[in-house]
N, C-alpha and C positions, 0 to 999 in steps of 0.2 A: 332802461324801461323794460318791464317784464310784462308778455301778452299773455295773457289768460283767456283759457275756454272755458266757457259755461256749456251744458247740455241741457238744452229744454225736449219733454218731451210733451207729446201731445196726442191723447188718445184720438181717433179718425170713429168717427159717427159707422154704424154698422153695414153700409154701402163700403169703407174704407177711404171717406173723405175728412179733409183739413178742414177748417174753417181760417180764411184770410177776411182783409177788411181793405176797402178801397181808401187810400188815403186822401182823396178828391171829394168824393160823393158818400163815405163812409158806411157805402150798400157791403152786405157780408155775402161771400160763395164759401163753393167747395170746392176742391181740387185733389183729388186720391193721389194719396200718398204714396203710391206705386209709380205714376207716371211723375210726379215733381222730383221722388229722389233718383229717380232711373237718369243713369249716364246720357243718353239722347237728349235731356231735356237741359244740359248742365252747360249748353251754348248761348241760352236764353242770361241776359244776365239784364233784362228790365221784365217786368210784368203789364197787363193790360186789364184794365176795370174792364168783367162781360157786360154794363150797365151802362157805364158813360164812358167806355171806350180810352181813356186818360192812360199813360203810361207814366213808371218812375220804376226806382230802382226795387228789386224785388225784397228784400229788407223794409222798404217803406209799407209792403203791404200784410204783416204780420196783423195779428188782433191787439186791441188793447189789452186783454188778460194775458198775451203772451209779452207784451212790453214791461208790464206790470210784474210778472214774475223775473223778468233780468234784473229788473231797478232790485226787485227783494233780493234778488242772489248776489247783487254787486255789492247792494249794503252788507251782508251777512260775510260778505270776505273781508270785507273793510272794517266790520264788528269785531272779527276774529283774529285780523294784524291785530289792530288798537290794543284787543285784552290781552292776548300773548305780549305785544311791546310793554305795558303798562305791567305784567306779571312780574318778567324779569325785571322789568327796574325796580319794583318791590323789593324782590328778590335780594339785590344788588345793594342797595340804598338803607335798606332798614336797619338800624341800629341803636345803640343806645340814646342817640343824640336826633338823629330825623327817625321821624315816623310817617310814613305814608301809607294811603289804604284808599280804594278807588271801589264803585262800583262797577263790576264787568255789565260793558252793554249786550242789551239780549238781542238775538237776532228775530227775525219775521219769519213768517209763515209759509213754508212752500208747498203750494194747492197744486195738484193735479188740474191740469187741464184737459177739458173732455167738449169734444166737438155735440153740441146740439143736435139732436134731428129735428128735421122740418119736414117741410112739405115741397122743397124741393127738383127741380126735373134735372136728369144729366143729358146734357147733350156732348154731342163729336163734334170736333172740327174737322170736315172736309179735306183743310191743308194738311195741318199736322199730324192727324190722327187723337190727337191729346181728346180729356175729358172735363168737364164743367161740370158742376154741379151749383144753379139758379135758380131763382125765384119767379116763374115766370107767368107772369100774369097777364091780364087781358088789359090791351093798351101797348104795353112793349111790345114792340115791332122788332128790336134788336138784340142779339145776344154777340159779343164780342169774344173771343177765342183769346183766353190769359195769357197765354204762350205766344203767338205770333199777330195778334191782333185783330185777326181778319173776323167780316160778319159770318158768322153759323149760321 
């Protein structure tokens, strides 16, 4: 079995924030994209909703547009065995006697993904130093720290 990388990339809103997605509570932040890929942070190997506090593995908290563009990159490699495998056996096979002829499948769309601005606040975490970028409104008492959990 052969592992394949995909590269997604993901423009950061003009602060230098990501947009992730809680997979619990399905509230959206931000998180700069300076402090998530920096080495420091690469111990972290679960995340935490600033919103409802919930933890899972950091992978669970991607966006759906960013889920959505691997599904499309997975099908488009998988479009691209298929018509290459189905070429050569054309290739191979065609003669006076069989004739074969296939549609090659078209692949999908690959959008740019571009982080939203809002109206968002960045706070620090105290522990970590790390940075949030939330929505923070009257009534939330809470803001939870992605990286180590604690309240801000």
């Amino acid at each position: 079995m052969t592992n394949l990388n995909f590269e997604i990339k993901m423009e950061t809103d003009d602060d230098g924030y990501a947009t992730f997605e809680c997979p619990f509570c399905e509230s959206t932040f931000g998180l700069s994209a300076l402090e998530f890929n920096d080495e420091k942070n690469s111990i972290y190997n679960e995340m935490y909703c600033p919103y409802c506090g919930l933890s899972d593995e950091i992978n669970h908290f991607y966006p759906k547009e960013v889920i959505e563009q691997v599904k499309n990159m997975a099908i488009n490699y998988m479009n691209d065995e298929i018509n290459k495998m189905f070429s050569k056996m054309i290739k191979s096979t065609n003669n006076k006697y069989i004739k074969m002829t296939y549609k090659p499948l078209k692949n999908r769309k690959i959008e740019n993904i571009k982080t939203q601005e809002g109206t968002e606040n960045i706070f620090e975490c105290h522990n970590c130093k790390n940075h949030i970028k939330v929505e923070y409104c009257v009534g939330k008492a809470k803001v939870f720290c992605t990286y180590c959990g604690l309240d801000i």
